[in-house]
C-alpha positions in Angstrom: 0.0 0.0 0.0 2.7 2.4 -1.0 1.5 6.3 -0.8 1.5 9.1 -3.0 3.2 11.1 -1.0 6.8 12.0 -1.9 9.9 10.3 0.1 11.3 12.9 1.3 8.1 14.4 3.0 7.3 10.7 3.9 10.2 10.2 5.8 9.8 13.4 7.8 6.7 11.6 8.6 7.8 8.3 10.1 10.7 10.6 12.0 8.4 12.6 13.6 4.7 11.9 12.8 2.0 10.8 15.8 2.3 7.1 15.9 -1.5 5.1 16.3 -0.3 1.8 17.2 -3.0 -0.7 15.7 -1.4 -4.1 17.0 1.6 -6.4 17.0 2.8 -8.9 14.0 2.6 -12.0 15.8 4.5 -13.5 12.8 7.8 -11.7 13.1 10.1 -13.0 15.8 11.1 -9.7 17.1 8.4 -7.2 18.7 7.1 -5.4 15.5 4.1 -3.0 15.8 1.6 -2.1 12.6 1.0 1.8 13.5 -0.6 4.7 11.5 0.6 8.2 10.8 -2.0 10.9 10.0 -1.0 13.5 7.2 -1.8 16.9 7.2 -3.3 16.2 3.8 -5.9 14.4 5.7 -4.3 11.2 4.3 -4.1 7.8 7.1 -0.5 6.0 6.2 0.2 2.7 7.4 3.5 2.0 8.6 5.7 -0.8 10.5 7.3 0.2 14.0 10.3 -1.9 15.0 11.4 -0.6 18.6 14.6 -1.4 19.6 13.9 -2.8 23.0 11.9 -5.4 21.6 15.0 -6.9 20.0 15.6 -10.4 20.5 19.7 -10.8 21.0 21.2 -12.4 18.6 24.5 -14.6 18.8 26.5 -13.2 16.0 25.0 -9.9 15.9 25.5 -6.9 18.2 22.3 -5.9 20.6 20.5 -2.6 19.6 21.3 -2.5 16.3 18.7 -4.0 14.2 16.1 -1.1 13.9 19.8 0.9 12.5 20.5 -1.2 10.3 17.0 -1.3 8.7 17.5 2.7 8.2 21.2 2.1 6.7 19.6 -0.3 4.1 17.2 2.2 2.9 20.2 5.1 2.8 22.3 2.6 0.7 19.2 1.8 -1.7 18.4 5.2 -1.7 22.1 6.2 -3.1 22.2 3.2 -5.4 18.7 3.8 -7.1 17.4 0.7 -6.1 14.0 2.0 -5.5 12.8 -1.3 -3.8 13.7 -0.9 0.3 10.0 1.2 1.4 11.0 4.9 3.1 12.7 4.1 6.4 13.2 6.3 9.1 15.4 6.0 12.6 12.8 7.5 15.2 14.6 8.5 18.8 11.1 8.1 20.0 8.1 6.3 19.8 5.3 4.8 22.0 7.8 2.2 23.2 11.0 4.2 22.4 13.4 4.8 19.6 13.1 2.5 16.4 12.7 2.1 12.6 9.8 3.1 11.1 8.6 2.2 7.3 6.6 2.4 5.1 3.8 -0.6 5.1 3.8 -2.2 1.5 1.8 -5.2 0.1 -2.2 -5.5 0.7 -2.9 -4.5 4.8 -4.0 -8.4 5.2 -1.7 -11.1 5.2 -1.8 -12.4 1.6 -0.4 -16.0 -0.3 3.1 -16.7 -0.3 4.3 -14.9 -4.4 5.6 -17.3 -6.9 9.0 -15.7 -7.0 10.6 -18.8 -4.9 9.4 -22.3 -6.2 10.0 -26.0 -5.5 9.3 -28.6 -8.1 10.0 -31.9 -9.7 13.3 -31.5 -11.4 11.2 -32.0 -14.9 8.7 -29.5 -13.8 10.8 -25.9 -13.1 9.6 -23.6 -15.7 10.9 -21.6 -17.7 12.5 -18.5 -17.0 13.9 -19.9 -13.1 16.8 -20.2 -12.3 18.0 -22.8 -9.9 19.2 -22.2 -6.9 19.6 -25.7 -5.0 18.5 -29.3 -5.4 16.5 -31.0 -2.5 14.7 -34.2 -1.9 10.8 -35.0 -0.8 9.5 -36.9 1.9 9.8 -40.1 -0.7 13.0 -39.2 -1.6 12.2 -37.3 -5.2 14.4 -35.1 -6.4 13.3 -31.4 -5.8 14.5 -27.8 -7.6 14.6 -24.8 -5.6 14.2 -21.9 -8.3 13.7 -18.5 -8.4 12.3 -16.1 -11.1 15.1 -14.4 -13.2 13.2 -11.3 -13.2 15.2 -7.9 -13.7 13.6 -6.7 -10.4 14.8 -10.0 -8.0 18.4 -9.2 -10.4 18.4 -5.9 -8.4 17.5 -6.7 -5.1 20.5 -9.4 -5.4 22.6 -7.1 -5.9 21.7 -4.8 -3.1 21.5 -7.7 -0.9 25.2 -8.1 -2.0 26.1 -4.6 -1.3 24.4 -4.9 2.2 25.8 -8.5 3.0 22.1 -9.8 3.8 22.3 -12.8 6.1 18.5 -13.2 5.8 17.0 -12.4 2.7 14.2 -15.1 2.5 11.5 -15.1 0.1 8.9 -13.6 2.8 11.0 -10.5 2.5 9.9 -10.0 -1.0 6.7 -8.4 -1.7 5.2 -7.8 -5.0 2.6 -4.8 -4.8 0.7 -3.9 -7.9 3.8 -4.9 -10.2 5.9 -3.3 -8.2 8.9 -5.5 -6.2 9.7 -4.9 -2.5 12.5 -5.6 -0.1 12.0 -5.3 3.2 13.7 -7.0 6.9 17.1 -5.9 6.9 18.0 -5.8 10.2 20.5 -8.6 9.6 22.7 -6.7 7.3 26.0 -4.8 7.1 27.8 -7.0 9.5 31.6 -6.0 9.0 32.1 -10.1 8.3 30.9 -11.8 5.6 27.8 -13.2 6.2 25.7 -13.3 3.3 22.5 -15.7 3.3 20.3 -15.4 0.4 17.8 -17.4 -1.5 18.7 -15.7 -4.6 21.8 -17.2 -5.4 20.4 -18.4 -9.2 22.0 -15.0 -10.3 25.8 -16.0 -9.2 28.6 -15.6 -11.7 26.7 -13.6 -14.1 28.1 -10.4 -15.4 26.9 -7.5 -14.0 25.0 -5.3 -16.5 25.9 -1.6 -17.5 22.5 -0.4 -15.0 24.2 -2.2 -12.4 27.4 -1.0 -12.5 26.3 2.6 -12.9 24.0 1.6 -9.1 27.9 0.0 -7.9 29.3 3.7 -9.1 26.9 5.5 -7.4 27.2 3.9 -4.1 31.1 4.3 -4.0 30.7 7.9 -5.0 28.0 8.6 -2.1 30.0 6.8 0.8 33.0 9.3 -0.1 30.5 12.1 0.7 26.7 12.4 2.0 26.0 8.6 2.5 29.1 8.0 4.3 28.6 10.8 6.9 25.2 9.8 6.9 26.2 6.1 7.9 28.6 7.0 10.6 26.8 6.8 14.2 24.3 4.6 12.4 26.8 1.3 11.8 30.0 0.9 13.2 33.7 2.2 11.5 34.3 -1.7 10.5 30.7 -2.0 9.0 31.6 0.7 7.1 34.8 0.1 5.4 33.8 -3.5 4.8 30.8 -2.2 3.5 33.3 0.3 1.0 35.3 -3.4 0.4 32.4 -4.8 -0.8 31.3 -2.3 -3.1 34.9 -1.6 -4.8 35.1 -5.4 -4.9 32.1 -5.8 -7.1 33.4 -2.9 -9.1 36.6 -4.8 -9.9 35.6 -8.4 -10.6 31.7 -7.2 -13.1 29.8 -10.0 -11.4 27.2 -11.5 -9.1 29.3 -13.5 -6.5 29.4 -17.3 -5.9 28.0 -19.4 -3.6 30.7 -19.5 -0.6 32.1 -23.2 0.1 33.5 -22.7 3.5 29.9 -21.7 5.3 26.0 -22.1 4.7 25.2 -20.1 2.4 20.8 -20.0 2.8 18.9 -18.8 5.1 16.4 -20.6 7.2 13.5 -21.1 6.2 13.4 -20.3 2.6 10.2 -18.5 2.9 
């Protein structure tokens, strides 16, 4: 349900806007609110509250940082022109403290897992998917796990790249009229590599001209505005290996492999 309101005046919205909490989202395993913001237009917007102190501590992730991390995603779309992370702002307040805030996208009910992630009969993965790993049934049938090789999921790998996504499952992808979605990225920008994706069919292919220019763009902005944006938000470390990252895509042209020394999906799939 994205708005017609532009991002910039959006964001100043979910910085500093009333929040109407309407209830929790008993499906997400941290303490995630659905809340409303009322525009002076006269215009209700529906938006997802993620407070820090309902973080659940993770082993290999630092406490406190998720709800930052979720506003560094959208600064590093933002720069990149990814145009798929919804308007994210870092609140210092809220009705249960400081947080992200976002846009709500997708239908306000929950809707049907989308048929960007797929598992079929090896004979059976249509055309246009690209496959991402082989498993077997409860008969023990061989299974494809595919993906669409839409432009759209092409960017949103790549981003997840840039951000070294530890969690980009197929839930976190939400198609709203046409229109492709990433959202969750509180597990991203760790300074190691960490990078768990279900969008691995993409891996080893060149990176096109569009992409590189988004690459360019990125490494330009950290030098300047996004950088000093960043700082305060992640930490120094997160931030050079984040500028590590983005040179090193620069320099080899292409989607990265698969690693072989750690798991490289995230659980579940969907």
């Amino acid at each position: 349900m994205p708005t017609a309101i532009d991002a910039e005046r959006l964001q100043r919205l979910l910085l500093d806007g009333p929040l109407e909490v309407e209830g929790r989202l008993v499906e997400a395993s941290n303490f995630v609110l659905r809340v409303w913001i009322d525009d002076d237009g006269g215009e209700r917007i529906p938006a997802v509250y993620k407070p820090i102190r309902g973080e659940q501590p993770l082993w290999d992730f630092p406490e406190g940082t998720l709800a930052s991390r979720e506003y560094a995603a959208y600064l590093i779309s933002s720069a990149g022109g990814w145009d798929c992370v919804p308007v994210t702002a870092l609140r210092p307040d809220g009705p249960l403290g400081a947080g992200s805030v976002q846009q709500w996208v997708g239908p306000l009910d929950p809707v049907a897992e989308n048929d960007l992630l797929r598992i079929d009969p090896v004979a059976a993965v249509p055309t246009g998917y690209l496959p991402v790993l082989g498993v077997h049934d409860e008969d023990d049938q061989p299974l494809v796990v595919s993906h669409a090789a839409l432009d759209a999921l092409r960017g949103v790998a790549l981003l997840d790249v840039v951000l070294n996504n530890a969690d980009r499952k197929a839930s976190a992808l939400i198609l709203d009229a046409g229109h492709l979605y990433a959202v969750d990225h509180g597990l991203t920008l760790h300074a190691e590599e960490k990078l768990r994706t279900v969008l691995w069919g993409f891996a080893g292919q060149d990176l096109s001209p569009v992409e590189i220019g988004r690459i360019d763009a990125v490494r330009e902005e950290l030098a300047g505005p996004l950088g000093e944006k960043l700082r305060g938000v992640i930490q120094e470390d997160e931030l050079e290996a984040l500028s590590d990252r983005v040179d090193l895509l620069r320099a080899t042209g292409q989607f990265p492999a698969p690693p072989d020394d750690r798991h490289p999906l995230p659980w579940p799939l969907w």
